[in-house]
N, C-alpha and C positions, 0 to 999 in steps of 0.2 A: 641321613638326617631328615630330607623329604622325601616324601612317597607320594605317588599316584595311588589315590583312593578310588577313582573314581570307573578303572577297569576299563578306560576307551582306549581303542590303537591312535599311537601318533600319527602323528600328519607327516608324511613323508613331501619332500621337493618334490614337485611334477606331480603329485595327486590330486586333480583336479573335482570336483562334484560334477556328479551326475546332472544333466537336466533335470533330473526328476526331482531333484534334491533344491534346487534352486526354487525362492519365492519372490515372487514379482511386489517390488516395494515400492510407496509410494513417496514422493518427494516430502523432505522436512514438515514442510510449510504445505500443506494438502489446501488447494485452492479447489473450490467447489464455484467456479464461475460457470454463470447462468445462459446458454446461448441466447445472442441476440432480441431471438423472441418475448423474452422473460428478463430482459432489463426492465420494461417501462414497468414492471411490477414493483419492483424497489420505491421506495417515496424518494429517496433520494437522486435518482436518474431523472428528471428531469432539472432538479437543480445543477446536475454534473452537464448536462447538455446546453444550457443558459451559461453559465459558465465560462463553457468552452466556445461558445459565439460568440460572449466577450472577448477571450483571450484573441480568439481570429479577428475582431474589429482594432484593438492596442495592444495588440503582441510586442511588436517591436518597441513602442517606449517603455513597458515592463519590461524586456529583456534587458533593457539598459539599468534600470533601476532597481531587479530582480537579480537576475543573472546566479540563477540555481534551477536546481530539477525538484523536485517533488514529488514522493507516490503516498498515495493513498488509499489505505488498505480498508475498507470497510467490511466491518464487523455484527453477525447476529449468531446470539449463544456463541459466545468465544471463537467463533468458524470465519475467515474470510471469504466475504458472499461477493466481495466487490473490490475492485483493481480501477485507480486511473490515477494517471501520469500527469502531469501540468512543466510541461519541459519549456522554463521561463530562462533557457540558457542559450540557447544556438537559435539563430534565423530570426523567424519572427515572431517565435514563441507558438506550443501546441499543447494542445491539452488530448489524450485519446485514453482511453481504456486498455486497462492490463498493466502489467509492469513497464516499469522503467525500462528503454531502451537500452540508455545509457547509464553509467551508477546513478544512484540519484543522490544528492546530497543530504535531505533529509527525507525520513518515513514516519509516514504519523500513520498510526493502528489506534480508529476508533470505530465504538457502537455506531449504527445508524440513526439510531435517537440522538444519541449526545452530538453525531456530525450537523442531526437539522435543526438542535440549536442553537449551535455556535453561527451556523449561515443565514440563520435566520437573526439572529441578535439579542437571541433568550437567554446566555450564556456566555460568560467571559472566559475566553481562551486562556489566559493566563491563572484563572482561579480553579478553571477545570481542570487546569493540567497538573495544576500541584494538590489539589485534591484525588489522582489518579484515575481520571474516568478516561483519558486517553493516553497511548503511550506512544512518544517521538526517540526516534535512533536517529543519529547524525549528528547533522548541527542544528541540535535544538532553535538558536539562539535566530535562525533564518524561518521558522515560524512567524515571527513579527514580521516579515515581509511577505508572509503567504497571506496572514492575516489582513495588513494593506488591500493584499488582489480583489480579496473577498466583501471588503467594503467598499472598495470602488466597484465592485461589480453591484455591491446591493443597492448604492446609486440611483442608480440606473432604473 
């Protein structure tokens, strides 16, 4: 009833490929982070470093009243250019670059532009998001408390 069309030998058990044959693949999620040198190029690094000296000054009473992790993927031309972590769950609370250590509970994937609106206060988080300019996996719903971070930090 079926036929091979297609005139290639099966794959026998124990037939392994060649080296030669094998192509070196890149991870799902191709992260093009910048070393070190070439953060403070982003507009958005030094807001992620102000930040994160807040988070080091009341870490611990966000960790009480937070108590989640957080990564944040930042975005130019569809490509993630930026990685940081705000781990408001263990200790005293840290915030560093790159991925989540530990799972994070939620992940927000936005523009660079749309991130230094929202931290700046040009743009409501809630009306951006349902209009699709960023997208959150997890528990959305622990956003509003990321949100809190971010206006006590602007505070300041």
């Amino acid at each position: 009833m079926w036929r091979r069309i297609d005139h290639q030998p099966k794959i026998k058990a124990g037939d392994a490929p060649q080296a030669s044959q094998l192509k070196a693949l890149g991870s799902a999620r191709e992260l093009a982070m910048p070393n070190p040198l070439e953060l403070s190029a982003f507009q958005s690094f030094p807001v992620f470093e102000d930040i994160s000296h807040h988070i080091k000054e009341v870490g611990g009473q966000l960790v009480k009243k937070v108590n989640a992790i957080f990564q944040l993927d930042i975005t130019k031309d569809g490509k993630i250019i930026l990685q940081w972590t705000i781990d408001l769950k263990s200790g005293s609370g840290d915030m560093y670059p790159g991925s989540s250590r530990l799972p994070a509970d939620t992940v927000f994937t936005i523009p660079e532009n749309v991130f230094m609106e929202l931290v700046l206060g040009k743009m409501n988080p809630q009306k951006a998001f349902l209009a699709g300019k960023f997208k959150v996996s997890g528990k959305v719903l622990l956003g509003q408390k990321l949100e809190r971070v971010f206006k006590d930090w602007a505070k300041i």
